[in-house]
VEXTOR-529508 format. One record per residue (C-alpha): residue number from 1; x, y, z. Coordinates in steps of 0.02 Angstrom, whole numbers, plus 50000, padded with zeros to 5 digits. Layout:
BEGIN
+-------+-------+-------+-------+
| ketor |    xx |    yy |    zz |
+-------+-------+-------+-------+
|   NUM |     X |     Y |     Z |
...
+-------+-------+-------+-------+
END
This chain:
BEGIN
+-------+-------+-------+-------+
| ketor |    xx |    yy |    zz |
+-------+-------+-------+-------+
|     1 | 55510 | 55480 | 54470 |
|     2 | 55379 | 55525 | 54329 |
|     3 | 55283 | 55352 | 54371 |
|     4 | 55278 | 55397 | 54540 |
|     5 | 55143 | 55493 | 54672 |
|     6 | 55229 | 55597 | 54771 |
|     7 | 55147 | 55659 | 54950 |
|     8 | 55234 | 55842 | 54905 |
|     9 | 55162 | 55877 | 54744 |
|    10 | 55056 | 55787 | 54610 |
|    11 | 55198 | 55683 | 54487 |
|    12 | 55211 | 55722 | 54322 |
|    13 | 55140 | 55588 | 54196 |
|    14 | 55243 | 55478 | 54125 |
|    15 | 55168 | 55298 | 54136 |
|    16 | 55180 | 55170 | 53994 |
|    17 | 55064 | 55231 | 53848 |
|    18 | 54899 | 55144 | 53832 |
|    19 | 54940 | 55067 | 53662 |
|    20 | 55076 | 54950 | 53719 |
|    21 | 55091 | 54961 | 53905 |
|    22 | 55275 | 54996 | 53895 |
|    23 | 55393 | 55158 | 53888 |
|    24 | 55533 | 55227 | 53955 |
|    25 | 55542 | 55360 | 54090 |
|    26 | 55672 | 55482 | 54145 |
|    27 | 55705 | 55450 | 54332 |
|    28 | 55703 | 55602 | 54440 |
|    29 | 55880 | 55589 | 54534 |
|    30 | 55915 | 55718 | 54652 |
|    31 | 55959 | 55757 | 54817 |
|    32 | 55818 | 55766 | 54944 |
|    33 | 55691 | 55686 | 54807 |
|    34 | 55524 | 55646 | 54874 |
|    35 | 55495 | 55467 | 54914 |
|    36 | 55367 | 55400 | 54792 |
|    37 | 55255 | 55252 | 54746 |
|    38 | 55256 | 55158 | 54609 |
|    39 | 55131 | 55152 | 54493 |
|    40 | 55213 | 55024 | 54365 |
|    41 | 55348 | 54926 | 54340 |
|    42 | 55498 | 54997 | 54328 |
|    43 | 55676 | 54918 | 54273 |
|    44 | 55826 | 55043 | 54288 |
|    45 | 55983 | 55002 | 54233 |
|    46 | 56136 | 55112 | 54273 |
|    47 | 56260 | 55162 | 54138 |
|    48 | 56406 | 55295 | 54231 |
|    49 | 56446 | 55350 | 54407 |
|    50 | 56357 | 55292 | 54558 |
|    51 | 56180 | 55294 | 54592 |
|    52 | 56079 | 55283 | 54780 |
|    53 | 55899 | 55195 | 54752 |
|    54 | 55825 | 55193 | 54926 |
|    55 | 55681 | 55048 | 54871 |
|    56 | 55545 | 55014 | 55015 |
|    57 | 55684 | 55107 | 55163 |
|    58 | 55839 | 54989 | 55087 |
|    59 | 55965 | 55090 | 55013 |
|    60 | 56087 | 55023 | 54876 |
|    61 | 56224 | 55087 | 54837 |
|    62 | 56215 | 55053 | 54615 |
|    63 | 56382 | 55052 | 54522 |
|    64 | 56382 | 55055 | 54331 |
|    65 | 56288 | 54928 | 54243 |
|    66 | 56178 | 54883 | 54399 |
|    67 | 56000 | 54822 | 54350 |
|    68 | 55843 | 54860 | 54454 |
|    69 | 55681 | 54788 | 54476 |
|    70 | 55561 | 54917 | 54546 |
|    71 | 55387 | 54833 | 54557 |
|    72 | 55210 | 54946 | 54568 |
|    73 | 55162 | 55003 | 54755 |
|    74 | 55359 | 55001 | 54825 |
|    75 | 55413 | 55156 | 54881 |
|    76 | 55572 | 55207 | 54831 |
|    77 | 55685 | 55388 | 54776 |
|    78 | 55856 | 55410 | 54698 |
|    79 | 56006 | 55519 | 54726 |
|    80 | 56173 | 55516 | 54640 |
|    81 | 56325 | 55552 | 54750 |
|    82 | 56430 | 55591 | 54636 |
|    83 | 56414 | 55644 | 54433 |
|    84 | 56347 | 55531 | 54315 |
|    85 | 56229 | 55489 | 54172 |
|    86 | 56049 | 55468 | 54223 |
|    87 | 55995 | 55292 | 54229 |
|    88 | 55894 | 55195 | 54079 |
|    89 | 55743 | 55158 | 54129 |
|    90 | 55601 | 55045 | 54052 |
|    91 | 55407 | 55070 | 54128 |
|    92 | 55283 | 54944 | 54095 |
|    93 | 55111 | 54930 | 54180 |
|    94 | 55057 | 54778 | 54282 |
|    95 | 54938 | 54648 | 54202 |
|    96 | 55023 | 54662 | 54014 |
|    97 | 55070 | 54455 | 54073 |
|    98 | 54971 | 54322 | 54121 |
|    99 | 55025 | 54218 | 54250 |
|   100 | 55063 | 54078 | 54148 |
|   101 | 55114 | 54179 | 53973 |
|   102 | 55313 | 54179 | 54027 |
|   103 | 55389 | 54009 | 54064 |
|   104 | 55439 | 53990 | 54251 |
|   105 | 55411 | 54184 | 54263 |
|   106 | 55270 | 54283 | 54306 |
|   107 | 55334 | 54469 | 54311 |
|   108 | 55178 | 54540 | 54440 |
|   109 | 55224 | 54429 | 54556 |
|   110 | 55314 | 54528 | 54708 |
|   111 | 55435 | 54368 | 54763 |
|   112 | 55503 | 54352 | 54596 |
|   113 | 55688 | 54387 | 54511 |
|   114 | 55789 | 54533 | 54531 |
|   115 | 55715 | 54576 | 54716 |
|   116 | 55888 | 54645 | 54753 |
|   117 | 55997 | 54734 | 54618 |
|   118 | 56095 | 54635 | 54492 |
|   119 | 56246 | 54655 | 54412 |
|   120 | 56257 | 54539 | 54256 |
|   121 | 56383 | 54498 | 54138 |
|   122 | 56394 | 54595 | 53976 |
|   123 | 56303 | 54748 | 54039 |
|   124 | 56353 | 54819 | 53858 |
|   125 | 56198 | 54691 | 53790 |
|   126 | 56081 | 54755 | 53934 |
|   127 | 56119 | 54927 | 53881 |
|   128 | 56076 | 54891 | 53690 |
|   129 | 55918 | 54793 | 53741 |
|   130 | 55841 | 54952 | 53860 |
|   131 | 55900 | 55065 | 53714 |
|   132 | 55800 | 54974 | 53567 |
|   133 | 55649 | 54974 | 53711 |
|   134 | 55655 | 55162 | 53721 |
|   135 | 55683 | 55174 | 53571 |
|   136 | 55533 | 55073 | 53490 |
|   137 | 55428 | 55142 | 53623 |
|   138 | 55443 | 55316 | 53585 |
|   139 | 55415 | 55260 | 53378 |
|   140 | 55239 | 55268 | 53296 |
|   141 | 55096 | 55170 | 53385 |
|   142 | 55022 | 55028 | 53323 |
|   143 | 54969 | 54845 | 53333 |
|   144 | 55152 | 54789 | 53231 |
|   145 | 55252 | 54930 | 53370 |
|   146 | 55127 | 54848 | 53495 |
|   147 | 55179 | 54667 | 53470 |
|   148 | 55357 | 54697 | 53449 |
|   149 | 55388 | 54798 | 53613 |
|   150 | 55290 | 54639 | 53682 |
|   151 | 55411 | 54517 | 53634 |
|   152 | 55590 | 54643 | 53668 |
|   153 | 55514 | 54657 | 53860 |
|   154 | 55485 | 54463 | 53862 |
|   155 | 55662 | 54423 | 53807 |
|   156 | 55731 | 54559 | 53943 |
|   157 | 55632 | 54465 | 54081 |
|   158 | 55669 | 54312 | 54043 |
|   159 | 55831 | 54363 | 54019 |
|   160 | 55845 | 54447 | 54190 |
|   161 | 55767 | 54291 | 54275 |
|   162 | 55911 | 54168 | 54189 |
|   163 | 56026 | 54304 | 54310 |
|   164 | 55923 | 54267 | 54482 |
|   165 | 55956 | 54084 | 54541 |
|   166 | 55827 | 54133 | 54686 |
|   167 | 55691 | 54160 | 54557 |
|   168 | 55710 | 53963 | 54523 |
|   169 | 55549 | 53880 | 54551 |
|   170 | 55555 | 53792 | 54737 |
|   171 | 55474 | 53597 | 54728 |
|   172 | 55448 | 53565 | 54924 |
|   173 | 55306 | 53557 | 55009 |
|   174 | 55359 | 53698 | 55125 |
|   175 | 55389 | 53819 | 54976 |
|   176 | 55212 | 53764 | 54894 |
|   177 | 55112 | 53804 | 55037 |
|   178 | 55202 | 53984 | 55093 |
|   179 | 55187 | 54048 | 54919 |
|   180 | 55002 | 54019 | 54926 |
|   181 | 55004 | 54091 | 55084 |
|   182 | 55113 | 54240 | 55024 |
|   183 | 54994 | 54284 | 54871 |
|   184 | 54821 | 54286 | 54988 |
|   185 | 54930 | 54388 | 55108 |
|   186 | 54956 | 54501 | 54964 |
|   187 | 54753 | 54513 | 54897 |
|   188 | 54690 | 54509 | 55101 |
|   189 | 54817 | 54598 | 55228 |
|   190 | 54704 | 54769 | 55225 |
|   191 | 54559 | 54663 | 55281 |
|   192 | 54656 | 54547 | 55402 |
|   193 | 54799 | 54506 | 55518 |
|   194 | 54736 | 54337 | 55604 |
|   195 | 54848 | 54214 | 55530 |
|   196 | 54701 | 54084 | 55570 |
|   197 | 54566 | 54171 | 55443 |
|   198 | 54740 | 54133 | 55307 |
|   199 | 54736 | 53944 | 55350 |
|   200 | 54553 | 53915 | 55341 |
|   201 | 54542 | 53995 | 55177 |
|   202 | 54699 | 53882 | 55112 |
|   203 | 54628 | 53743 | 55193 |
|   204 | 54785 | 53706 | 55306 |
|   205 | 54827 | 53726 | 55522 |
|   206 | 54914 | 53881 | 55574 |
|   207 | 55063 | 53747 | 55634 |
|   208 | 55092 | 53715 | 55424 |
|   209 | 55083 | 53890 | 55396 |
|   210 | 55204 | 53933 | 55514 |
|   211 | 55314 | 53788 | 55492 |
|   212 | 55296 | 53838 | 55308 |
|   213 | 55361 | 54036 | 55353 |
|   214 | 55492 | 53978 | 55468 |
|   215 | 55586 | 53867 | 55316 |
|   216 | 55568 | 54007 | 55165 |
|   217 | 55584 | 54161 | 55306 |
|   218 | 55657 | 54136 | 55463 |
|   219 | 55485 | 54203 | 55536 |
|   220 | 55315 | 54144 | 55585 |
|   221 | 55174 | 54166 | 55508 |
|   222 | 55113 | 54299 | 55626 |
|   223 | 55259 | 54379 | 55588 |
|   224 | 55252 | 54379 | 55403 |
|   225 | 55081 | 54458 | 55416 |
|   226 | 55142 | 54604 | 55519 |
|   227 | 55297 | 54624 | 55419 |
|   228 | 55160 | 54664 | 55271 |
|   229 | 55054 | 54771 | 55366 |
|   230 | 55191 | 54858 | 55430 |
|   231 | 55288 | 54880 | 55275 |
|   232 | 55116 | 54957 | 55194 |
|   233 | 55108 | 55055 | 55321 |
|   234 | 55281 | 55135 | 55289 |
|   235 | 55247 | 55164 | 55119 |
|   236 | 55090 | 55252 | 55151 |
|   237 | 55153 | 55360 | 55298 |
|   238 | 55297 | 55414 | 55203 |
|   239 | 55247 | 55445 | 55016 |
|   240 | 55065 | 55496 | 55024 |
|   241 | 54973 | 55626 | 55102 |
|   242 | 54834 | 55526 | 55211 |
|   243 | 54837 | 55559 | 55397 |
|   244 | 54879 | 55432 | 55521 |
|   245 | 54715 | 55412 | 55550 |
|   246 | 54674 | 55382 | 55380 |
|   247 | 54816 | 55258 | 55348 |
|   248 | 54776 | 55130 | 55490 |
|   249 | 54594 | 55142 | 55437 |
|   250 | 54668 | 55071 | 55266 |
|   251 | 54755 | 54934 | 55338 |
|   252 | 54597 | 54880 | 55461 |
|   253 | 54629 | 54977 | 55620 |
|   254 | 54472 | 55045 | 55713 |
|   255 | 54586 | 55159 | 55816 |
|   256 | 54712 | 55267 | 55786 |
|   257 | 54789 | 55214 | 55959 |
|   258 | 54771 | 55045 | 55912 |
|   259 | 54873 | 55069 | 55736 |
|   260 | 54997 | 55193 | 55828 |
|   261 | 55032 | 55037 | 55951 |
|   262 | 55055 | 54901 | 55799 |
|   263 | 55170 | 55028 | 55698 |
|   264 | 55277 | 55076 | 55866 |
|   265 | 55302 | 54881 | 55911 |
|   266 | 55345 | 54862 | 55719 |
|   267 | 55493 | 54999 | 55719 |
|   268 | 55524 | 55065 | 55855 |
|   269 | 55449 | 55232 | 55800 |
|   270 | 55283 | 55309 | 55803 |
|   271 | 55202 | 55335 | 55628 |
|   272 | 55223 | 55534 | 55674 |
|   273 | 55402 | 55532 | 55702 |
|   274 | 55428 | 55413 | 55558 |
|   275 | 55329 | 55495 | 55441 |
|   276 | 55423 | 55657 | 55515 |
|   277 | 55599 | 55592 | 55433 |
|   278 | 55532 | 55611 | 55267 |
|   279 | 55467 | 55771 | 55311 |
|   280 | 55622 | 55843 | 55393 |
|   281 | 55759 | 55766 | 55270 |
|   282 | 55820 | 55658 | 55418 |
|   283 | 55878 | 55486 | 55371 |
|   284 | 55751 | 55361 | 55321 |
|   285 | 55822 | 55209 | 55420 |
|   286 | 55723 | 55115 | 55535 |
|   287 | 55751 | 54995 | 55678 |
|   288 | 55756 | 54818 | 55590 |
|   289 | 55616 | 54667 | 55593 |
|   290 | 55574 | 54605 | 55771 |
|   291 | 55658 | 54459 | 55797 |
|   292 | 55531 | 54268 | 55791 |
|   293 | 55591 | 54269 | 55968 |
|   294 | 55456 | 54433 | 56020 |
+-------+-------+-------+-------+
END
């Protein structure tokens, strides 16, 4: 899509202007698109036929009036199997909320609503809402045009998280503690996989941590680690143009050998003959999670 890098070819530009943060964007739906990563925010709501978003190596299959939440660094391309309007799409750039500005909602964070696509009720006011977006987007800058594209997005996002009961704020003790762990995996899993070096910095035992996993996940905290690593790693191998080499050096592998044997016991694939299914055009699926049991 325009807000994406491509490995192929540089992507056109077509982030959020600086003024306000927030635009819309044409999405590029075709067969055989390049997988991409990206850059922004992106919420993409389908109007006619159907529409195949393939977001971090999940494919969904979008009937009219699906909603999307496609956050900045997941990979993801489109294809439409059949005919169809192309998709409206709002881009807005991380950071234009703080944490705290949106009651019970704080849009950069990667566990919040909308994870998987939504269909709500009355897509005919969802429709209205992204067109008045583009709409007031593509108007005259200014502080006024600033402001009121501000307050439109807020209303969507709010609105979108009223349509996610999973987005609901958790109280227990379990759910406090793994979403501290989840956000310092998200700011240190380039720099570390030792699930230890994560409990001494939140000031817990790797038995709470994992305990804490197990509840929210289904895994252990060793395994939510590598699921990270291993889901960056994906991303990388498939939508940029760094070597192997170059990719496990990102994510704090010394060796190449040592990545290639973390990436293999993650999916069941080399990084070679993964990244060669993007490559090829063969289908992007991979073998599924290891189970806690490995």
């Amino acid at each position: 899509m325009p807000a994406l890098i491509h490995h192929t070819e540089p992507a056109p530009t077509c982030l959020p202007p600086d003024w306000s943060g927030i635009g819309g964007c044409v999405l590029p739906v075709a067969a055989g698109a390049a997988t991409g990563l990206l850059r922004c925010h992106a919420l993409v709501l389908t109007t006619t036929g159907p529409l195949l978003a393939e977001i971090d190596f999940a494919e969904h299959l979008c009937g009219p009036g699906t909603l999307l939440w496609i956050r900045p660094g997941q990979a993801a391309r489109f294809s439409r199997p059949g005919d169809g309007d192309d998709p409206l799409t709002i881009v807005f750039r991380p950071g234009l909320f703080g944490p705290e500005e949106l009651p019970g909602l704080s849009p950069d964070d990667p566990s919040g609503p909308a994870r998987e696509p939504l269909t709500p009720p009355g897509p005919a006011v969802f429709r209205d809402v992204f067109a008045h977006l583009a709409g007031d987007a593509a108007g005259p800058p200014g502080p006024v045009a600033a402001a009121l594209l501000r307050h439109e997005l807020a209303a969507l996002l709010l609105r979108i998280a009223t349509l996610d009961p999973g987005s609901e704020l958790r109280a227990h003790v379990e759910s406090r503690t793994f979403e501290r762990f989840r956000r310092r995996l998200e700011e240190r899993f380039p720099h570390t996989r030792r699930v230890e070096d994560y409990a001494a910095e939140l000031g817990c035992s790797v038995r709470t941590l994992t305990r804490a996993s197990l509840a929210l996940t289904g895994r252990t905290a060793k395994q939510v680690v590598d699921d990270r690593v291993a889901l960056q790693a994906r991303r990388m191998l498939a939508a940029t143009s760094m070597s192997v080499a170059e990719v496990g050096r990102g994510l704090g592998f010394g060796e190449p050998t040592n990545f290639g044997r973390f990436f293999h016991r993650e999916t069941g694939l080399s990084p070679g003959q993964f990244r060669g299914r993007f490559v090829t055009g063969q289908p992007a699926t991979i073998p599924g999670q290891r189970s806690p049991a490995d």
